[in-house]
C-alpha positions as CSV (number, residue, x, y, z in Angstrom):
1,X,0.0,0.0,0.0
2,X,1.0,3.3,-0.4
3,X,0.8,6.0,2.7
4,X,-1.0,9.6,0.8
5,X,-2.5,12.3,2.9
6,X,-5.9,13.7,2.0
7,X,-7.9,16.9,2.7
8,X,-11.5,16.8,3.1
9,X,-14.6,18.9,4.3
10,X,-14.9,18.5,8.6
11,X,-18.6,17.2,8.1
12,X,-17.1,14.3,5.7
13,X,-14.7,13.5,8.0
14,X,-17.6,13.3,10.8
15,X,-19.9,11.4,9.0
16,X,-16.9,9.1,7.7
17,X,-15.8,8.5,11.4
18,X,-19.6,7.9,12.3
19,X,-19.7,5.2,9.7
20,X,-16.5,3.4,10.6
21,X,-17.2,3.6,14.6
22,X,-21.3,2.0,13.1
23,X,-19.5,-1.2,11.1
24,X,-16.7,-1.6,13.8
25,X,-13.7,-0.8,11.3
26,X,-11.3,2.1,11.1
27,X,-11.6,4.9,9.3
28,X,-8.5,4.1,6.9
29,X,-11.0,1.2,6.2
30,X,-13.6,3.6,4.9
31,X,-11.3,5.8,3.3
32,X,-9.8,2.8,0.8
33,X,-13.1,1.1,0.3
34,X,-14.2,4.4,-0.9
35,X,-11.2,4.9,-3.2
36,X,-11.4,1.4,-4.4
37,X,-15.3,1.8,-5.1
38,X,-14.7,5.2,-7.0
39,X,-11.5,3.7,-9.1
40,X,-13.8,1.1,-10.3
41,X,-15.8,3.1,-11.6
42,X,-12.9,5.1,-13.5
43,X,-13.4,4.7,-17.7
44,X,-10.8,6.6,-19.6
45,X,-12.1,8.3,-22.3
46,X,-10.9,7.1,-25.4
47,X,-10.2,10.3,-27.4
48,X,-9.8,8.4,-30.7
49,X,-12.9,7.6,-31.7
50,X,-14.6,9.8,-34.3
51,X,-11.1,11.3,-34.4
52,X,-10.1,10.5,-38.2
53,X,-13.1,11.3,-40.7
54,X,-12.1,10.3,-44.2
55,X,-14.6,12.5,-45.8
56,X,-16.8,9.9,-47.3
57,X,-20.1,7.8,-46.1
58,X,-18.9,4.8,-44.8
59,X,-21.3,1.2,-45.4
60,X,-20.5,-0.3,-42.5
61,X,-21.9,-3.8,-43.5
62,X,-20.0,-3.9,-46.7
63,X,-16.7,-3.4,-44.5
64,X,-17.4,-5.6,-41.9
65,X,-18.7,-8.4,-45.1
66,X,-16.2,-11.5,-45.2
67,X,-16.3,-13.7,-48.2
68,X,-16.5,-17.3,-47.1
69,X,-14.9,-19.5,-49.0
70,X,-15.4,-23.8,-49.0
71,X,-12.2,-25.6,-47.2
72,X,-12.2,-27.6,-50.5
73,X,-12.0,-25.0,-52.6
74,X,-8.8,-23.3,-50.8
């Protein structure tokens, strides 16, 4: 683990420390299970989509189309 030191709002901290003392853990225990929860949820946003246009229409079945072609016939 790695030790980090956060700032947060006084009425956070009070209804975090009346959480921890309510299951019976410590307040470090909150904390990360917050974190962890919150990280989870993280998607980067993947900025290269839509990013090259070529100009024209695209027909996306007649990219996506594969010719299939008999075993025998290879």
């Amino acid at each position: 683990m790695v030790r980090t030191t956060v700032m947060a709002d006084a009425m956070v901290m009070s209804r975090l420390k009346a959480l921890a003392k309510e299951r019976g853990v410590s307040l470090a225990t909150v904390v990360r299970e917050a974190l962890e929860d919150k990280a989870k949820e993280y998607r980067p946003k993947q900025t290269w989509i839509g990013m090259f246009d070529s100009g024209a229409p695209s027909d996306v079945a007649g990219t996506l189309a594969v010719e299939r072609v008999p075993v025998e016939d290879r």
